[in-house]
Every structure is written in C-alpha cells, then in structure tokens.
C-alpha positions in Angstrom: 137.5 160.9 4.9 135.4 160.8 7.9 134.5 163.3 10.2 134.7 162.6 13.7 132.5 164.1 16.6 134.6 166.1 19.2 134.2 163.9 22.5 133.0 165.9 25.9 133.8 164.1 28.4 131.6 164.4 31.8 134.2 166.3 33.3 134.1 168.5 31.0 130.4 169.0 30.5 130.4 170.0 33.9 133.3 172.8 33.9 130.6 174.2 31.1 127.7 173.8 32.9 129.6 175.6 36.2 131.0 177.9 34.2 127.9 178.8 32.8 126.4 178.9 35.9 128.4 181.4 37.6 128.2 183.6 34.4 124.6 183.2 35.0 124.2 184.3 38.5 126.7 186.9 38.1 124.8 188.7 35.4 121.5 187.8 37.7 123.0 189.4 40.6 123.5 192.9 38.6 119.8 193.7 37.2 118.0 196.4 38.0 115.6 194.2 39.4 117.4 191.8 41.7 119.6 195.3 43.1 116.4 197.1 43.6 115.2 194.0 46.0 118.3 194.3 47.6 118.2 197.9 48.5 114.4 197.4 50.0 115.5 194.1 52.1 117.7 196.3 53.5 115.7 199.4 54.2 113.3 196.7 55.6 115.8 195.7 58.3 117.2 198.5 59.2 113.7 200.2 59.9 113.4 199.8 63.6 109.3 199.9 63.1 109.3 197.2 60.9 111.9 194.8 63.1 110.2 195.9 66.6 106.8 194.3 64.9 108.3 191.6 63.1 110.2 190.9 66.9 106.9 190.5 68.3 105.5 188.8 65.7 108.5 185.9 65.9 107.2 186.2 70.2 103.4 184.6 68.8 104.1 182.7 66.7 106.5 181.0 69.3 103.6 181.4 72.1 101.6 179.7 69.3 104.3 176.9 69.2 103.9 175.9 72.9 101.1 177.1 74.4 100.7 178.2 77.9 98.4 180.8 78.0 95.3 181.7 75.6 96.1 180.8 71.9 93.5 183.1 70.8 94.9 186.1 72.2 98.1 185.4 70.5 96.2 184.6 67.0 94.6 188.0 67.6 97.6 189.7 68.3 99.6 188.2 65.5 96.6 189.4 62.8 97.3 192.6 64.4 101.4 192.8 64.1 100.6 191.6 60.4 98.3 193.7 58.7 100.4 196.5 61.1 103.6 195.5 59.1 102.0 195.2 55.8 101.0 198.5 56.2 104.5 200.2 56.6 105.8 201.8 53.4 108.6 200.0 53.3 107.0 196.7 53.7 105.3 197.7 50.5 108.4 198.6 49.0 110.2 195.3 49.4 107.1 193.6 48.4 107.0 195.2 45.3 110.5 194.9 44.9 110.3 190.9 45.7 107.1 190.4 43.0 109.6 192.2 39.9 112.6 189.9 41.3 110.7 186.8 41.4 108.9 187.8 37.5 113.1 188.0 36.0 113.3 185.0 37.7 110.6 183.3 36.5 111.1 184.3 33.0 114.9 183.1 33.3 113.3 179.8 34.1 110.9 179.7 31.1 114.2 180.7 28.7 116.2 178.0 30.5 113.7 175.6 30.2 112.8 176.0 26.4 116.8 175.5 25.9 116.8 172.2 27.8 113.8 170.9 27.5 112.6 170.4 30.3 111.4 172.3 32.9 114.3 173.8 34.6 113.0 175.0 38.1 111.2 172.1 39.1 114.1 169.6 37.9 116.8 171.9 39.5 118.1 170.2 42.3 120.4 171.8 45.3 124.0 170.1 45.1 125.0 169.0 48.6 126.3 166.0 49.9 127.6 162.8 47.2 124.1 161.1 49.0 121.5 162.8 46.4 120.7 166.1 49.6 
C-alpha cells in the first residue's frame, strides 16, 4: 500500500491564500490598535485647526512647486504651519495612535515572515493589472 500526497492545485492554493487573507485583514481591522488610529485620523480631520493649517500648508508646498514669488518665504512659512500642527493635541494623538498601529503591523510582518520564510513585507507585492503593476 502506498500513500499518496493530496494534490493542491494552483487554484486552489490561491482560494487559501485569499481566504486567509481576508481572515487576516478582518481580524487586523478589529484591534484595539488599528480602531484607536481610526478614531484619532478622524478627530484629526474633523478639527477645523488642524485642516485650516494643513490647508495652508498644501498652499506652500504648491507655491514651492512653481515658484513665482520668494521661495524662502514660503519655506519659512511652511516650518511655521508645521511645527504649529505638530503642536495640536490631536496631532499628537494620531501620531501616537499611527506609531502603536504601525508596531502590530510590524510584528504581524515578523510572524508572517518566520512562517514563510521569507521576508513578507518587502516581498509583498500589490496585485493590479495581469502586467506585474
């Protein structure tokens, strides 16, 4: 008697590897950690302090983009709107909130990559188009 080894076809393999996927992100998308980066993303936006900056922060960097006047008043301006935005409490909060998501996602990648192999992140590529994009 000999035993045979079940056949996975590539089809199948990649039903798996979806499915596993979507379990994946689904289970990533409810932590504490990726909720709580939710929440302060959108505290950030709707806080009209933070957007009326960030506004005239996206107006610099554009006068930066095609100068017309003086660049360094623009550049001093922009140093300005930034370390003013940094400063708001709930600039803080989202960038605390961003740091914790992007640690649970870092140590999902070390986990994923130990399974594997290989090093998960920097071998993960975006599907798009059958052209390798």
């Amino acid at each position: 008697m000999t035993l045979q080894t079940p056949i996975v076809t590539n089809s199948e393999l990649k039903t798996s590897a979806d499915h596993a996927a979507r379990e994946l992100g689904d289970l990533l998308l409810h932590t504490p950690e990726y909720t709580a980066f939710l929440k302060a993303l959108n505290v950030l936006y709707s806080n009209p302090t933070a957007q009326k900056i960030s506004a005239e922060i996206r107006s610099h960097k554009n006068a930066l983009r095609w100068p017309a006047g003086e660049v360094s008043e623009h550049e001093v301006a922009l140093a300005r709107l930034e370390t003013e935005l940094e400063a708001l409490p709930v600039f803080q909060d989202y960038h605390l909130a961003e740091a914790a998501v992007c640690r649970m996602f870092a140590e999902v990648d070390t986990i994923i990559s130990k399974a594997a192999g290989v090093p998960f992140a920097a071998n993960a590529k975006r599907s798009g188009c059958g052209c390798g994009g």
